[in-house]
C-alpha positions, 0 to 999 in steps of 0.5 A: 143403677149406677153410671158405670162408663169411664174413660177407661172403659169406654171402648166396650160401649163405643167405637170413638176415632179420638185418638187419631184427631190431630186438632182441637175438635170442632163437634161430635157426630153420633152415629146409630147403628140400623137393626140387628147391628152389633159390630164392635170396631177394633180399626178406624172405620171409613167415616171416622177417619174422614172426620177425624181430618175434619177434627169432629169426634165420631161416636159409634156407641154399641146400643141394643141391637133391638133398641129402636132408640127407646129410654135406654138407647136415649141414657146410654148415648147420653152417658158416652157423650158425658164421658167424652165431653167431659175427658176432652174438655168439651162443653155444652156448646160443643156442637152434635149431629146425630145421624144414621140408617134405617133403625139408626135413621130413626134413632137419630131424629127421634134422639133429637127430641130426648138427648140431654144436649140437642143435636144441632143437626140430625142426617138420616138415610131410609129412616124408620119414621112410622114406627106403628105401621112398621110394626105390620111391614115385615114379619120379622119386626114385630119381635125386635120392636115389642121387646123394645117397648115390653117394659113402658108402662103404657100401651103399646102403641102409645109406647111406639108414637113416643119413639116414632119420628112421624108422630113426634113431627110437630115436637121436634127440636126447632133449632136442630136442622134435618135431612133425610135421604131415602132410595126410592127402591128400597124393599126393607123401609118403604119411601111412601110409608115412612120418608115422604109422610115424615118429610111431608109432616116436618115440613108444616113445623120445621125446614127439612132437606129431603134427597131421594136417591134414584134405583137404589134399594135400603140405604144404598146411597152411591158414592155423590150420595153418600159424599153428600150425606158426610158433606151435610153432616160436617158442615151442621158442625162448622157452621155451629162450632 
């Protein structure tokens, strides 16, 4: 299929804070929604007002709600990336963090592996990292991840392990950096079945930066938490811009 994203139509694929950036940006920042999520944003959010006061492009695209970051979730980021590299001047030197929560935490590292430009830097809270076994954690999922995968000509446990952090551990870019954060509560993503056997796993190839966040249940980081998280992300682009 024809590529139909254009500047003038981008706002039904994305939510982007480019207009109130002041400055020359510095990196784009790619932020994936968790599962089920399908907001589309008519003011700034929170995030992107924060780095736009850091001159960094903040990307929200609008991806399948059931997507766990499948080959289409994969072409679509990398079509919105193209268009607004390509109307704000940007190159392939322009540095990328992708980040994100839950479904989203698993999409931006497994993005990491698939992008067309790889993310120098990849933040993820309560990330989904076995995607087989969360296949059997709650009965709700089973639905969401099959009709991701329904159309792979593949088996479909081999169709979960390609977009499975844990199993694409050993694979993953070398030069991005990683940070997961994961609640030590949390009752949707279990820590012991995905974070710590990721972490544990990255670890034997890559350096990690792994915080688990005390009392706190799915994706709930607190404020210090969550100021380190935009913290980490924004300096992934300063140190590479």
């Amino acid at each position: 299929m024809e590529k139909i994203i254009r500047r003038e139509n981008l706002h039904y694929f994305a939510y982007t804070n480019e207009k109130i950036i002041k400055g020359k940006i510095k990196g784009i920042v790619i932020d994936f929604f968790g599962l089920g999520g399908q907001a589309m944003y008519r003011e700034d959010t929170k995030t992107g007002i924060a780095l736009a006061e850091n001159d960094i492009l903040f990307i929200t695209p609008y991806t399948n709600p059931w997507g766990w970051m499948n080959k289409d979730e994969v072409g679509l980021a990398d079509e919105i990336i193209d268009v607004l590299k390509e109307k704000h001047g940007l190159t392939d030197k322009t540095p990328l963090v992708a980040i994100g929560g839950s479904m989203g935490g698993l999409a931006c590292i497994v993005y990491t592996k698939y992008a067309k430009h790889t993310p120098v830097g990849c933040v993820a809270n309560c990330p989904v990292c076995d995607l087989p076994y969360h296949f059997t954690e709650r009965v709700d999922l089973p639905r969401t991840i099959y009709s991701a995968f329904y159309a792979y000509d593949c088996t479909l446990d081999e169709a979960l392990r390609s977009c499975s952090p844990l199993h694409l551990a050993s694979t993953l870019p070398e030069k991005t950096e990683y940070t997961v954060f994961h609640c030590e509560k949390d009752s949707a993503v279990n820590i012991d079945m995905h974070s710590e056997k990721f972490v544990k796993e990255l670890s034997k190839y890559r350096h990690v930066d792994y915080y688990k966040v005390p009392n706190k249940d799915h994706c709930d980081l607190g404020e210090e938490m969550s100021k380190k998280f935009l913290d980490i992300t924004i300096s992934y682009i300063e140190k590479n811009c």
